[in-house]
PDB file with SEQRES, HELIX, SHEET and CRYST1 records, atoms N, CA, C and O in Angstrom:
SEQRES   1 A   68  UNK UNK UNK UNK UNK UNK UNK UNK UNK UNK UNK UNK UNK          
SEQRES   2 A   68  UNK UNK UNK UNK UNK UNK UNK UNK UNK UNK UNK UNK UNK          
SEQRES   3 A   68  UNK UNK UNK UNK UNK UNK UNK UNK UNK UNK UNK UNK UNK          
SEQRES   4 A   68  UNK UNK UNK UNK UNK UNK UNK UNK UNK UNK UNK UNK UNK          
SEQRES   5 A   68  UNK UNK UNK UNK UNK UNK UNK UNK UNK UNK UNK UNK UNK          
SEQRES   6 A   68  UNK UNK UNK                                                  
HELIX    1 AA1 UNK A    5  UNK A    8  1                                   4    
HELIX    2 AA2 UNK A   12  UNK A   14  5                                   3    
HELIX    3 AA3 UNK A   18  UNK A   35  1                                  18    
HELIX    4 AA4 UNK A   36  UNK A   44  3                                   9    
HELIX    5 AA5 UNK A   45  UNK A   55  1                                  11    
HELIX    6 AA6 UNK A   60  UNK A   66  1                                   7    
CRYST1    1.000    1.000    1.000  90.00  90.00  90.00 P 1           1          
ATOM      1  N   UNK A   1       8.398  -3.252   1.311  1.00  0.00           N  
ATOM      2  CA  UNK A   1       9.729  -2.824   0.983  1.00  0.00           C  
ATOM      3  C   UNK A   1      10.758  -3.699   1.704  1.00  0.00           C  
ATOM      4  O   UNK A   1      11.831  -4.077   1.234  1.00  0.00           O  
ATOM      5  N   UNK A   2      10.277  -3.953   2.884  1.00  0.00           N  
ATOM      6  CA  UNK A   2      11.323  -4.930   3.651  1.00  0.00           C  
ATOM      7  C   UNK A   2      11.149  -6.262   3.611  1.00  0.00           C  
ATOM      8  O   UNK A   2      11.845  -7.091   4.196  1.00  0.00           O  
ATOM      9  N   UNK A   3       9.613  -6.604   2.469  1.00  0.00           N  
ATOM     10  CA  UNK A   3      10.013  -7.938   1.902  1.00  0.00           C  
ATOM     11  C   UNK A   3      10.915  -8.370   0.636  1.00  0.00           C  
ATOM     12  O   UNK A   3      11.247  -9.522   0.357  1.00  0.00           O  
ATOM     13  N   UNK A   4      11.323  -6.886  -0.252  1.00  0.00           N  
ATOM     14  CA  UNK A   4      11.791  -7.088  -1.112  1.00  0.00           C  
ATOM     15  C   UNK A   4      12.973  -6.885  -0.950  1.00  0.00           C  
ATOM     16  O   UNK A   4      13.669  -7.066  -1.949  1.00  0.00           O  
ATOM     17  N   UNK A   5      13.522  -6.535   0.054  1.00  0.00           N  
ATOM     18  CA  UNK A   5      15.250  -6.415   0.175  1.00  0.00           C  
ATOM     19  C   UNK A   5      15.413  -8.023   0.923  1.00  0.00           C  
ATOM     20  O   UNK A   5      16.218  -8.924   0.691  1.00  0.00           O  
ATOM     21  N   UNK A   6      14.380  -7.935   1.818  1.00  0.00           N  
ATOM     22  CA  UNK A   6      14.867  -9.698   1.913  1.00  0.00           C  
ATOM     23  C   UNK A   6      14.487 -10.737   0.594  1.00  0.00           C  
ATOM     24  O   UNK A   6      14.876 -11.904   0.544  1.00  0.00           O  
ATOM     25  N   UNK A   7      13.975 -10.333  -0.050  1.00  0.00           N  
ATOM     26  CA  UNK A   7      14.203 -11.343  -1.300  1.00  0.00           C  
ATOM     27  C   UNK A   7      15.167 -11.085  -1.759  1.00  0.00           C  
ATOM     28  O   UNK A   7      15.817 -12.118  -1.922  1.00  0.00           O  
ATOM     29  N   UNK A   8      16.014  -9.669  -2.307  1.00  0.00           N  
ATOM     30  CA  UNK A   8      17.032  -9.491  -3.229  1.00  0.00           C  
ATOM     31  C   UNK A   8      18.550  -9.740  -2.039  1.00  0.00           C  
ATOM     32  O   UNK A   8      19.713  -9.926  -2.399  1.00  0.00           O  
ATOM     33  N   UNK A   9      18.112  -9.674  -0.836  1.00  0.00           N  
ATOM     34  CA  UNK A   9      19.342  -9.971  -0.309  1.00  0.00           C  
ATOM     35  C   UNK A   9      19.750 -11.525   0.540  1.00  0.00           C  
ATOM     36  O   UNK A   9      20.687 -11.697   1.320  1.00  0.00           O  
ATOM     37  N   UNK A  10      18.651 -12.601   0.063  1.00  0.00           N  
ATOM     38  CA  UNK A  10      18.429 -13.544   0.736  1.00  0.00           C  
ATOM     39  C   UNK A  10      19.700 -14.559   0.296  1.00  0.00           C  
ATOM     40  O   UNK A  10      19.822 -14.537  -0.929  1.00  0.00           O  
ATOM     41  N   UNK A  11      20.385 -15.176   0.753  1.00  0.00           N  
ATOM     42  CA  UNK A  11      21.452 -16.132   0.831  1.00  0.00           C  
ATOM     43  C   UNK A  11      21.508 -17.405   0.112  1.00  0.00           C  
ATOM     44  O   UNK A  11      21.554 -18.517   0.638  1.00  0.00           O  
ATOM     45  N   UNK A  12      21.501 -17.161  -1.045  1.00  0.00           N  
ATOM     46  CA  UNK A  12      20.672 -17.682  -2.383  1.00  0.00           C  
ATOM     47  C   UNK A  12      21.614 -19.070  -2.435  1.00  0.00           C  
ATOM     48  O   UNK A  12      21.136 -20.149  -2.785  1.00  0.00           O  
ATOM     49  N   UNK A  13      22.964 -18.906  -2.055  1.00  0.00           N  
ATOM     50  CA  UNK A  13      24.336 -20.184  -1.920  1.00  0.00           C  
ATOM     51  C   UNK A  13      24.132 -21.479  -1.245  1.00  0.00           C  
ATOM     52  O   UNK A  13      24.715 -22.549  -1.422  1.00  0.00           O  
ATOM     53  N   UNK A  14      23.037 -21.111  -0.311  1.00  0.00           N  
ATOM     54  CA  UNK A  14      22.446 -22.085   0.955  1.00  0.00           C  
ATOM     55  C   UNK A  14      21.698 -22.366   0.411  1.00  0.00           C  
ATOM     56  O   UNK A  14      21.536 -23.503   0.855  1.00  0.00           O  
ATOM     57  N   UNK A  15      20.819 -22.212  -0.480  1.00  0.00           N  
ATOM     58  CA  UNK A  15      19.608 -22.683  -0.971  1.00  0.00           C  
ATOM     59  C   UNK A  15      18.173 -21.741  -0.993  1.00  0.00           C  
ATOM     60  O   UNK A  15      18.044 -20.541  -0.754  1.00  0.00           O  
ATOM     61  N   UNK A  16      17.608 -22.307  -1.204  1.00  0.00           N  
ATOM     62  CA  UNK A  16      16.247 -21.450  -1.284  1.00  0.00           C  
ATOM     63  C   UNK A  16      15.019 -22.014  -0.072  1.00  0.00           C  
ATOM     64  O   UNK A  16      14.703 -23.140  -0.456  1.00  0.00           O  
ATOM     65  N   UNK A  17      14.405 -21.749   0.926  1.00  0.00           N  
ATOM     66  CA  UNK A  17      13.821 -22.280   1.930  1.00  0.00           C  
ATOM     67  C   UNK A  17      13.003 -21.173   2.269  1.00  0.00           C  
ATOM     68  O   UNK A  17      13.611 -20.140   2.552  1.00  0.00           O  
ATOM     69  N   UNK A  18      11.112 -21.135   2.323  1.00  0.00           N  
ATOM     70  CA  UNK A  18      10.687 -20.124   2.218  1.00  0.00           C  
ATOM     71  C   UNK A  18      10.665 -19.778   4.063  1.00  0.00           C  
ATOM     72  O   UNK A  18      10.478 -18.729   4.680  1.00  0.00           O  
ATOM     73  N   UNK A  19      10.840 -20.650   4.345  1.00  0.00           N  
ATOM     74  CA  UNK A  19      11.327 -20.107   6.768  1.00  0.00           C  
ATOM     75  C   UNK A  19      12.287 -19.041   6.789  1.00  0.00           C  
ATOM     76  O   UNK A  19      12.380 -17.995   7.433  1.00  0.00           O  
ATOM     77  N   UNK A  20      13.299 -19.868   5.481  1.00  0.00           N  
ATOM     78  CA  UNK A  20      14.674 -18.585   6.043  1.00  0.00           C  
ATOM     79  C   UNK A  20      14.218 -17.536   5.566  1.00  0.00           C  
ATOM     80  O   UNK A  20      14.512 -16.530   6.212  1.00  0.00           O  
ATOM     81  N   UNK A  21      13.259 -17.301   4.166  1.00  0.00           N  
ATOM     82  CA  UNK A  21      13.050 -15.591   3.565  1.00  0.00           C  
ATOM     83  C   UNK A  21      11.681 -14.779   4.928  1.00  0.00           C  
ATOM     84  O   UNK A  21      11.533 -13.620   5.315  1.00  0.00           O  
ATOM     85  N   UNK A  22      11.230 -15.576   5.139  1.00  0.00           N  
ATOM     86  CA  UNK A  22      10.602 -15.214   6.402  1.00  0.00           C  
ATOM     87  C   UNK A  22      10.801 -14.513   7.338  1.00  0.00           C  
ATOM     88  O   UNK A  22      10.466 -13.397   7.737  1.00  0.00           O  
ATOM     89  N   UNK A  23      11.876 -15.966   7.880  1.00  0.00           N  
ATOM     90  CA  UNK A  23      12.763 -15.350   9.231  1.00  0.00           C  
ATOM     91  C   UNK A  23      13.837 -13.783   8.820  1.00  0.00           C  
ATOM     92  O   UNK A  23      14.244 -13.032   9.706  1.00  0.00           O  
ATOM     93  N   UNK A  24      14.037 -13.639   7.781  1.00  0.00           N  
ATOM     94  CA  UNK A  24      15.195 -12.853   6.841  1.00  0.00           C  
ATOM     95  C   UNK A  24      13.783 -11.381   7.092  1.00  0.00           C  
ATOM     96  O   UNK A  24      13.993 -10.317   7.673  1.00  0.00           O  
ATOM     97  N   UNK A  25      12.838 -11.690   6.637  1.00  0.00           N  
ATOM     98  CA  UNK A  25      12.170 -10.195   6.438  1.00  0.00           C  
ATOM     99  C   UNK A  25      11.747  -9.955   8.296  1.00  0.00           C  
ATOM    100  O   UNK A  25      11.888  -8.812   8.732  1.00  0.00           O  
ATOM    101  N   UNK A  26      11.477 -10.560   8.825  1.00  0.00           N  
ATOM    102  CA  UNK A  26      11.084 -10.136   9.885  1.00  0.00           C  
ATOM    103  C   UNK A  26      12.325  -9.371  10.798  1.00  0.00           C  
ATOM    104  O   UNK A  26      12.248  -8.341  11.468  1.00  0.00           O  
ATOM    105  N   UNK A  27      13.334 -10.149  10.596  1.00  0.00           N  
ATOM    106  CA  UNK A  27      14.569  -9.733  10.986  1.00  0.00           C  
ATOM    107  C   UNK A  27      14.526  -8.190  10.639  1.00  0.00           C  
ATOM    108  O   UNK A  27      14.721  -7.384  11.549  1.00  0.00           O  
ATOM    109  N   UNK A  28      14.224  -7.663   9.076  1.00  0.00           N  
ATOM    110  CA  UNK A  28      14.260  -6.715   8.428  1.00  0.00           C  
ATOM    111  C   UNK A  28      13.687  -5.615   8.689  1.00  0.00           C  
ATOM    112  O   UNK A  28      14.104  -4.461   8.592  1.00  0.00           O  
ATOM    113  N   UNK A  29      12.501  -6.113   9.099  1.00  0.00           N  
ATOM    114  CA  UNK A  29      11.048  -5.665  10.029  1.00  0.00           C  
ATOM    115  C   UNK A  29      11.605  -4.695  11.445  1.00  0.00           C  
ATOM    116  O   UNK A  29      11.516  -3.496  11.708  1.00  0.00           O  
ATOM    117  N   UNK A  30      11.974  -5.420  11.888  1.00  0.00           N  
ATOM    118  CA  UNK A  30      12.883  -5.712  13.532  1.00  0.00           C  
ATOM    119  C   UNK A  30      13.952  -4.512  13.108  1.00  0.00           C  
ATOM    120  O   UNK A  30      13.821  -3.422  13.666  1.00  0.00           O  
ATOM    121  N   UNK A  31      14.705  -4.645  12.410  1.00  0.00           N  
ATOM    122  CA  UNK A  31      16.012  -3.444  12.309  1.00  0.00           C  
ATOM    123  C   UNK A  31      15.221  -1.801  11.894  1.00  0.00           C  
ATOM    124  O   UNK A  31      15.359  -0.764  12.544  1.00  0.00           O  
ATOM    125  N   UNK A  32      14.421  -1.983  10.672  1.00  0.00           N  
ATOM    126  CA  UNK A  32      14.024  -1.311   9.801  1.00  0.00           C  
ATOM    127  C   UNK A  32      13.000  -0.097  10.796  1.00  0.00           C  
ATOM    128  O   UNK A  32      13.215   1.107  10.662  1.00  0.00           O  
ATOM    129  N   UNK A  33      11.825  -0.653  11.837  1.00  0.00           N  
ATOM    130  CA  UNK A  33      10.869  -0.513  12.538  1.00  0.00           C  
ATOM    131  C   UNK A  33      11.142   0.910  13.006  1.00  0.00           C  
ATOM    132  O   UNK A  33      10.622   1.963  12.636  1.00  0.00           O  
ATOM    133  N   UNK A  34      12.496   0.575  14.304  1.00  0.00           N  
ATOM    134  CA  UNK A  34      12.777   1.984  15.152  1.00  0.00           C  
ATOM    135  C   UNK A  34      12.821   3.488  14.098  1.00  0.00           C  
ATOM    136  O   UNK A  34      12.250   4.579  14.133  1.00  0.00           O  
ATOM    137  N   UNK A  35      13.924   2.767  13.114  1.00  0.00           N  
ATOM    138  CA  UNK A  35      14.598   4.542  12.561  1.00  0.00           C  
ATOM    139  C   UNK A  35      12.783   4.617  11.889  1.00  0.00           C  
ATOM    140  O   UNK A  35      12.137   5.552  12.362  1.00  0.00           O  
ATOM    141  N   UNK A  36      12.179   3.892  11.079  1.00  0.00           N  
ATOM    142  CA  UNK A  36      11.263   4.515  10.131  1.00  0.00           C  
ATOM    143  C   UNK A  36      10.403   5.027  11.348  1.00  0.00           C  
ATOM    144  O   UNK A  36      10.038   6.203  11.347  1.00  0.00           O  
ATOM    145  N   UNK A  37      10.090   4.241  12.318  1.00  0.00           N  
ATOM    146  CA  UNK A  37       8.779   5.022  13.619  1.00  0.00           C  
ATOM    147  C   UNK A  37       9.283   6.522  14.198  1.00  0.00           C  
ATOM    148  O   UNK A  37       8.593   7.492  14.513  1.00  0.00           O  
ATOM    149  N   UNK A  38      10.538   6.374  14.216  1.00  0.00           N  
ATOM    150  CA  UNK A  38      11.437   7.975  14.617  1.00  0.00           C  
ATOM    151  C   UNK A  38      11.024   9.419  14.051  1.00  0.00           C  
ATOM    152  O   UNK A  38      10.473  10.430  14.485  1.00  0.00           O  
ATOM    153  N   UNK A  39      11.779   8.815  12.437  1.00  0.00           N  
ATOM    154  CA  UNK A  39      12.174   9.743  11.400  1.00  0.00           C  
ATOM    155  C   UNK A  39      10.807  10.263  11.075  1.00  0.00           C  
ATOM    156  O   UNK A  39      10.498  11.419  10.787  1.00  0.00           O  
ATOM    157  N   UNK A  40       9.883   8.977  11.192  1.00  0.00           N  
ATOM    158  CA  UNK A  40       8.328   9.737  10.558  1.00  0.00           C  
ATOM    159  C   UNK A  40       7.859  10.539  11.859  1.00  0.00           C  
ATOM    160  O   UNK A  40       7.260  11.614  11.890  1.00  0.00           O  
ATOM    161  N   UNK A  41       8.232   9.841  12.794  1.00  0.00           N  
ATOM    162  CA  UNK A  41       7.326  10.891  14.001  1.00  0.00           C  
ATOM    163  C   UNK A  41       8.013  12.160  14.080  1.00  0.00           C  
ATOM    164  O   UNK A  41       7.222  13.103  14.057  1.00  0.00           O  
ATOM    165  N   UNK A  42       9.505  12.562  14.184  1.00  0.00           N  
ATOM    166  CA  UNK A  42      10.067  13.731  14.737  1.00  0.00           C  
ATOM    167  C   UNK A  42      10.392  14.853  13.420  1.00  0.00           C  
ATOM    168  O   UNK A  42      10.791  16.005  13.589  1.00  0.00           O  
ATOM    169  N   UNK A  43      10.115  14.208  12.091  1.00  0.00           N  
ATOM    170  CA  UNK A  43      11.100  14.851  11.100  1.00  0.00           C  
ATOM    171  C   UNK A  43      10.160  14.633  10.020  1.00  0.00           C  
ATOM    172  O   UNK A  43      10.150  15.658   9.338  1.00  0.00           O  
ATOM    173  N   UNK A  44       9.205  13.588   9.460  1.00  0.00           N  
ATOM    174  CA  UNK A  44       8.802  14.025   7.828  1.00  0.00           C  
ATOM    175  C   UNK A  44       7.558  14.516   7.823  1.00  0.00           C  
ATOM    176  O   UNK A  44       7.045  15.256   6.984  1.00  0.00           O  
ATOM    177  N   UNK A  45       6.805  13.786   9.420  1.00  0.00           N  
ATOM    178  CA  UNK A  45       5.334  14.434   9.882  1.00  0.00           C  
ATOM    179  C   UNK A  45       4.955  15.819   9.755  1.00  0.00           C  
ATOM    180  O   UNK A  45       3.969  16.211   9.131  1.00  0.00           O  
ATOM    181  N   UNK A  46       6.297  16.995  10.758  1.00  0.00           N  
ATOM    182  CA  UNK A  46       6.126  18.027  11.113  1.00  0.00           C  
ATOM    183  C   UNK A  46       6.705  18.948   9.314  1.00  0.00           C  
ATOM    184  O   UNK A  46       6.630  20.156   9.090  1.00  0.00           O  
ATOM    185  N   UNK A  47       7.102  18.123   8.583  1.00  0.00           N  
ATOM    186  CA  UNK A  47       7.569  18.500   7.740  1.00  0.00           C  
ATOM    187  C   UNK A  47       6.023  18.705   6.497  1.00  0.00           C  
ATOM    188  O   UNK A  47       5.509  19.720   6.026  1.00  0.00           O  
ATOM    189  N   UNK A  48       5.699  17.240   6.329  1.00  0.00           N  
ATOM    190  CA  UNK A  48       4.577  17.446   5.824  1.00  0.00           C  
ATOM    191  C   UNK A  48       3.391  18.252   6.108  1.00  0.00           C  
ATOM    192  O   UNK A  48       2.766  18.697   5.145  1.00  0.00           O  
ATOM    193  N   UNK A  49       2.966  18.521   7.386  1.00  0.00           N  
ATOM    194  CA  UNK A  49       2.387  19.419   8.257  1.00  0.00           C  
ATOM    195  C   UNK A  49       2.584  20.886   7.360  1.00  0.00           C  
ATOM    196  O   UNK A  49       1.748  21.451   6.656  1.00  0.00           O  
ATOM    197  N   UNK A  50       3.875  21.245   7.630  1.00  0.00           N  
ATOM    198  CA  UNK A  50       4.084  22.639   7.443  1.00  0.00           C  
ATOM    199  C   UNK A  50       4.018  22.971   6.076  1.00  0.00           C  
ATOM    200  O   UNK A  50       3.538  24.070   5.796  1.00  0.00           O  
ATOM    201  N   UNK A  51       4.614  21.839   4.693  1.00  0.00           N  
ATOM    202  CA  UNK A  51       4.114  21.992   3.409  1.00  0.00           C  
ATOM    203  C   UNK A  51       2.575  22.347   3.530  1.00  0.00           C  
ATOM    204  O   UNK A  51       2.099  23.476   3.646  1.00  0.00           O  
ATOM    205  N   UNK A  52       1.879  21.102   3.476  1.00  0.00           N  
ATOM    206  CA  UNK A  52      -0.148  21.101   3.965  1.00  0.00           C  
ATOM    207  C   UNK A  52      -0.308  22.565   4.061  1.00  0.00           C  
ATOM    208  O   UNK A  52      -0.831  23.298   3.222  1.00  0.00           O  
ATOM    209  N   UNK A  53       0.417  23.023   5.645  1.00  0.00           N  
ATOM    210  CA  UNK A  53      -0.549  24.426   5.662  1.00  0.00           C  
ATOM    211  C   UNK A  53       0.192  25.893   5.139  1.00  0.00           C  
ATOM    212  O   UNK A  53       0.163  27.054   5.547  1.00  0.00           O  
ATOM    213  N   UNK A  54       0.773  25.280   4.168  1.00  0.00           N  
ATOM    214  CA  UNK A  54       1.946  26.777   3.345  1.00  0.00           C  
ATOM    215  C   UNK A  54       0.215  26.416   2.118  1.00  0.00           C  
ATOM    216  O   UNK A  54      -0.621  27.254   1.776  1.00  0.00           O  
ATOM    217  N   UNK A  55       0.240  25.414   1.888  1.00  0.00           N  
ATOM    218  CA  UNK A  55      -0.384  25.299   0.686  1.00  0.00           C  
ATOM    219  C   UNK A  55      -1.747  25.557   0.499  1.00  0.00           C  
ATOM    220  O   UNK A  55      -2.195  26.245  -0.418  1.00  0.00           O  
ATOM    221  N   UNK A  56      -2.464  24.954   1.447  1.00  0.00           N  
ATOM    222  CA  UNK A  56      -3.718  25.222   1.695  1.00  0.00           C  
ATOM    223  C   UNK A  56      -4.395  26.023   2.750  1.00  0.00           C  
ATOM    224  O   UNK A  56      -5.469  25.946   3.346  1.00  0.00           O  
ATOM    225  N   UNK A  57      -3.064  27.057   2.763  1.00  0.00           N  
ATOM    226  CA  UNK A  57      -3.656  28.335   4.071  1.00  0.00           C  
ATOM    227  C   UNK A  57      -5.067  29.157   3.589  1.00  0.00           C  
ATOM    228  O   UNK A  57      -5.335  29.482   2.433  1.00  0.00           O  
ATOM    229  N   UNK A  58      -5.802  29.374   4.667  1.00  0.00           N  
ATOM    230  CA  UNK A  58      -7.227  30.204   3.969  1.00  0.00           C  
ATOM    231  C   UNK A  58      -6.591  31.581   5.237  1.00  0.00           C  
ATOM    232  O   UNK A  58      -6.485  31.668   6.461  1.00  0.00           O  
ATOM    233  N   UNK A  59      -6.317  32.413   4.099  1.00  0.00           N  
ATOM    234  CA  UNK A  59      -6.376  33.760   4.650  1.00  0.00           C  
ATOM    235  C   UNK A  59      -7.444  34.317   5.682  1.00  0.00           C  
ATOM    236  O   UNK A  59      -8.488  33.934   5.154  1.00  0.00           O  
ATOM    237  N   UNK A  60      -7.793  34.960   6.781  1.00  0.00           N  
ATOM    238  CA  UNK A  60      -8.527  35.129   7.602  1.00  0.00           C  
ATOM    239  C   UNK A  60      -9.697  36.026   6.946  1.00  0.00           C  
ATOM    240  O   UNK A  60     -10.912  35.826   6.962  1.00  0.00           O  
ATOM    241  N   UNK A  61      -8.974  37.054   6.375  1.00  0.00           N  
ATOM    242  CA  UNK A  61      -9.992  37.995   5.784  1.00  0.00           C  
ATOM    243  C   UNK A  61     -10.890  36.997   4.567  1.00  0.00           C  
ATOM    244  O   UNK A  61     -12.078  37.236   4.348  1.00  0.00           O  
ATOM    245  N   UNK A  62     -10.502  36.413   4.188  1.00  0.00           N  
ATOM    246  CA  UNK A  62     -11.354  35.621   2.838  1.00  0.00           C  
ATOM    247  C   UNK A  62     -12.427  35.231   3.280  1.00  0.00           C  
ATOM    248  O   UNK A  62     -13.534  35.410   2.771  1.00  0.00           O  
ATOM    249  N   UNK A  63     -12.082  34.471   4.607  1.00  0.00           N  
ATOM    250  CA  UNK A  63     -12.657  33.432   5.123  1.00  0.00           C  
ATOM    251  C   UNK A  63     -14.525  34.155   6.074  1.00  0.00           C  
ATOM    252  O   UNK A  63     -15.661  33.682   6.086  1.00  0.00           O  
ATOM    253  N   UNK A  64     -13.795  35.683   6.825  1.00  0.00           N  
ATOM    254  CA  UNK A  64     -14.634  36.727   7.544  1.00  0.00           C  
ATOM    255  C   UNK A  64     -15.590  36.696   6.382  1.00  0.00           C  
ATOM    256  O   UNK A  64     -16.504  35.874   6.438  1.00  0.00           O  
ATOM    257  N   UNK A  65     -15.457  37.797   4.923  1.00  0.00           N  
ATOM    258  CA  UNK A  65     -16.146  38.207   4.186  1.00  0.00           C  
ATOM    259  C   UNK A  65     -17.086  36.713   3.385  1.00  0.00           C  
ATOM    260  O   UNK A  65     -18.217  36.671   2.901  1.00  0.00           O  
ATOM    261  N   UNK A  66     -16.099  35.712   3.524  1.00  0.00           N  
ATOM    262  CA  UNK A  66     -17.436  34.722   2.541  1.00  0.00           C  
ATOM    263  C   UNK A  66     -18.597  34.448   3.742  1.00  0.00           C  
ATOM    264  O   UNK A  66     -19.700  34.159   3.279  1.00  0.00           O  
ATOM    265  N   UNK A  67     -18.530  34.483   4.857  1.00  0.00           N  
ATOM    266  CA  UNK A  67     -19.715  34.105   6.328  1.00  0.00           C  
ATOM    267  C   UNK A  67     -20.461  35.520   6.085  1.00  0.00           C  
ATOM    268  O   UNK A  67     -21.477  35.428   6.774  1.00  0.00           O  
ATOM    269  N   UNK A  68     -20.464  36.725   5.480  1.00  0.00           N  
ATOM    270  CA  UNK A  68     -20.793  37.994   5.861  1.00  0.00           C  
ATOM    271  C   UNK A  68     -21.807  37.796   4.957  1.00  0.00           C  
ATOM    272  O   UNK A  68     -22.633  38.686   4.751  1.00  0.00           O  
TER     273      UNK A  68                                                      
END                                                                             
């Protein structure tokens, strides 16, 4: 994803040079890194988590009587 915004946002006036789309995504890499390592650790993880076990909760009693 952050190779394709540095392709669509690469500085096309200067020319075309595949170092600068390089240097351009890593840069991208570099900005992009912190918020996505954040947002997934503090906010979409615990989020997905809690969908997971709304969805695939096994009731206790179900679970007693199928071992019985």
């Amino acid at each position: 994803m952050s190779f394709l915004a540095a392709f669509l946002y690469y500085p096309y006036y200067e020319g075309f040079h595949i170092l600068t789309l390089l240097a351009n995504w890593v840069k991208l890499v570099c900005f992009n890194f912190p918020f996505a390592f954040f947002s997934q650790l503090f906010f979409i993880q615990p989020l997905v988590r809690t969908c997971f076990k709304a969805i695939f909760r096994r009731n206790g009693a179900d679970t007693e009587t199928a071992g019985a």
